[in-house]
C-alpha positions, -999 to +999 in steps of 0.1 A: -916-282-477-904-284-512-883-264-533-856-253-562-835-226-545-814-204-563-777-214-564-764-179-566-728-174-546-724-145-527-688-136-526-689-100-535-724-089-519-726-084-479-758-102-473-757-104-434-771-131-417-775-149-451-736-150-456-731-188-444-695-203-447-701-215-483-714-185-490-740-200-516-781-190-514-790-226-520-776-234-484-799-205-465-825-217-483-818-251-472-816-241-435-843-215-430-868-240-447-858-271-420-858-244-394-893-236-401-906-271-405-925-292-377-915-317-357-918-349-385-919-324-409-911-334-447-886-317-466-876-321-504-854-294-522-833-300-557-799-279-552-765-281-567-745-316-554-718-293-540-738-296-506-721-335-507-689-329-521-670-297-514-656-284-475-667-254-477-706-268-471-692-294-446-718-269-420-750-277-440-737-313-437-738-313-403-770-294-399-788-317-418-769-347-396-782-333-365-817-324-376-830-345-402-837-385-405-844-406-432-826-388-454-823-396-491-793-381-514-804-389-546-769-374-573-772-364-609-744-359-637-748-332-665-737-356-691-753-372-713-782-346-702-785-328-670-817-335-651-833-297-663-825-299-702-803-271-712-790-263-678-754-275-670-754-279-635-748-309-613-776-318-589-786-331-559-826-338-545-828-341-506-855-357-495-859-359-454-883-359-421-875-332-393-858-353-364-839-333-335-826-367-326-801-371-358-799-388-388-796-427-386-807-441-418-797-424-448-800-436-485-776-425-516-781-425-553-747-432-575-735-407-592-767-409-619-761-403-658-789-397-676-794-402-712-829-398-734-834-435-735-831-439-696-846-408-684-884-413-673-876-443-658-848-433-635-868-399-626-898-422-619-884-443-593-844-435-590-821-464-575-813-459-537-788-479-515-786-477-477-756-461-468-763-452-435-725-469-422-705-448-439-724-415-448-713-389-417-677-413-419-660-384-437-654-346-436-652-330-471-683-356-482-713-377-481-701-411-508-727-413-538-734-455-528-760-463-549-760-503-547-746-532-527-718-534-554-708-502-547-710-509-507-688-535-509-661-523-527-662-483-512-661-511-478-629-529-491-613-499-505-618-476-472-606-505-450-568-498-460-556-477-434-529-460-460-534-437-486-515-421-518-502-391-499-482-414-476-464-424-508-454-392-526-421-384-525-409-344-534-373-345-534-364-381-550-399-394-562-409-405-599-426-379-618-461-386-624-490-363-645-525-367-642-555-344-651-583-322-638-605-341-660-637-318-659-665-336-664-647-367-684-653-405-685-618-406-675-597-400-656-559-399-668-525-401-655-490-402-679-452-411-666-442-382-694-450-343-693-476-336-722-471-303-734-491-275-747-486-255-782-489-217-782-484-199-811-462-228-826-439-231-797-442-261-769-460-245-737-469-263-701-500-279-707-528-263-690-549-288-668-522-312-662-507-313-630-476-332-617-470-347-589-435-368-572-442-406-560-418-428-546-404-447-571-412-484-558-454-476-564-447-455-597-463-484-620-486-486-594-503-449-588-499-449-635-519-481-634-545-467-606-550-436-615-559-446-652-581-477-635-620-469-633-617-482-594-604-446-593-628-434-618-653-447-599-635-436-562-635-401-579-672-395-588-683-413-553-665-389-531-660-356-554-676-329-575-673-348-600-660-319-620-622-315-613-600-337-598-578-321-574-550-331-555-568-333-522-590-357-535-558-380-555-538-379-517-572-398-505-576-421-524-568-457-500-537-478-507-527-512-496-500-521-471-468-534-484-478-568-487-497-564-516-470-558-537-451-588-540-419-590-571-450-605-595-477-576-590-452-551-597-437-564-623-470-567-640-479-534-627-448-522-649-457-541-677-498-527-685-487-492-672-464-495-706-492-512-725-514-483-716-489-453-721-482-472-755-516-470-765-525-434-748-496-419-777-510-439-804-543-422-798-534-390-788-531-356-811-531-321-812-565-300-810-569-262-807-589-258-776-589-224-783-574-198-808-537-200-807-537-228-778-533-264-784-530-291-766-535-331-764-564-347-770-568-387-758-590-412-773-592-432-742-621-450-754-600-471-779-577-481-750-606-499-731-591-533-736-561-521-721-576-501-689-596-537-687-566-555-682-552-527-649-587-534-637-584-570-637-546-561-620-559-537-598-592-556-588-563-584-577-544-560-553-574-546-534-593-581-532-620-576-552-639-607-567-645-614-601-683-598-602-667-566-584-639-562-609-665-566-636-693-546-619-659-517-628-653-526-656-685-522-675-696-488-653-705-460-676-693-485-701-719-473-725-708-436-727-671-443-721-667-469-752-685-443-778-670-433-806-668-390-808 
């Protein structure tokens, strides 16, 4: 059975039986055709990647957990190009054998960028990792691993038993501001409130959000959240569109230990370097008429966000090849010049 479903959403129409919890066409599809397959029965459809990503299709995950086997996730991005040219949508090809015993072995793409130079050669034979360990793990998602790299340090991350929820503090916390990024090479936190301009008078920026940390891991969650281990932790477990605060509250931290009177005090000292920078190469753009609001040339802070890395790689115990496996992901697109 193979396929391209539609990937209409169905909020507003009463479609019956077709209605499922996500309320998305692509995940009938999905069903009906696995329902209809043999026994051993191949199945390959290309759908939107939400089916790995979002709750609400957390039922489609488990149907295919409980019916399918060898089951390959293969994820793509919709920059530089989306896998169909001229259609902005992120995608995911399932590719799987009909098994009323469960799936044991499953196999995961990264989160794939394609560009016109790399193309025909990833769509030819796309790279695959065996992530069988840690792919029904979690609720909300199935982790794009797409090599042992990534395996290792998804491992050494998700072995910290904390995580940055149990660290944010309402009442008497440091004020922190990171955003939605949508579709970035970055993602971006500040330890000052940027603000928006409206008609010539400062406004709340839109897609910036703010959130209360207690103040001993402030240089800490500035330094992380601007590091590409969470770059990376973001487009393994997400949508890879926004970056909500359900998906920063996940994101593992180390016990206490790790932060002895020299790690934070170098924490303190790049999270400074970096805001530094981040102003230096920051100004105003109208997003749209009458609106405007900060723009950040990340890129030409790379040496900088190199250095947290290095930091960062340090607290979570990641060797040197780890650190610079990082620290040279999506290097080509996030070090050009726009």
């Amino acid at each position: 059975m193979v396929g391209n479903p539609p990937y209409v959403e169905l909020n507003e129409v009463e479609y019956g039986y077709l209605l499922t919890e996500s309320k998305n066409l692509y995940d009938e599809f999905m069903r009906t055709s696995i329902n209809m397959l043999i026994p051993n029965g191949r199945f390959g459809f290309i759908h939107a990647n939400s089916a790995y990503c979002q709750p609400k299709y957390k039922a489609l995950r488990s149907f295919l957990k409980e019916n399918m086997d060898d089951l390959i996730i293969i994820n793509f991005a919709i920059r530089p190009q989306p896998i169909f040219k001229g259609v902005m949508q992120r995608t995911a090809i399932t590719i799987c054998r009909k098994d009323k015993s469960g799936a044991k072995r499953v196999k995961t793409s990264r989160y794939i960028r394609l560009t016109e130079e790399n193309r025909n050669k990833i769509l030819s034979n796309p790279p695959i990792y065996d992530s069988s360990q840690f792919a029904w793990n979690f609720g909300d998602f199935v982790p794009k691993i797409g090599n042992e790299f990534d395996y290792r340090v998804f491992k050494k991350l998700f072995d910290n038993a904390k995580n940055l929820e149990d660290i944010l503090d309402k009442k008497s916390g440091s004020s922190l501001f990171y955003h939605d990024s949508g579709e970035s090479y970055w993602t971006k936190a500040l330890n000052y409130e940027p603000k928006g301009i409206r008609e010539g008078k400062e406004v709340r920026a839109s897609h910036w959000f703010g959130i209360n940390v207690n103040p001993k891991y402030a240089d800490f969650v500035l330094c992380v959240v601007n590091s590409t281990l969470f770059y990376w932790f973001w487009l393994t477990i997400s949508d890879c569109r926004d970056l909500t605060q359900n998906v920063l509250k996940q994101f593992p931290i180390p016990s206490d230990s790790a932060f002895s009177s020299k790690i934070l005090k170098e924490l303190k000292e790049t999270s400074t370097k970096l805001m530094n920078c981040y102003q230096k190469n920051s100004y105003y753009v109208e997003k749209r008429k009458g609106y405007e609001s900060l723009e950040f040339k990340v890129n030409r802070c790379k040496r900088g966000v190199n250095e947290i890395d290095r930091l960062i790689g340090q607290i979570y115990g990641l060797t040197d090849e780890e650190v610079e496996y990082l620290i040279k992901y999506d290097e080509e697109m996030r070090t050009e010049e726009s």
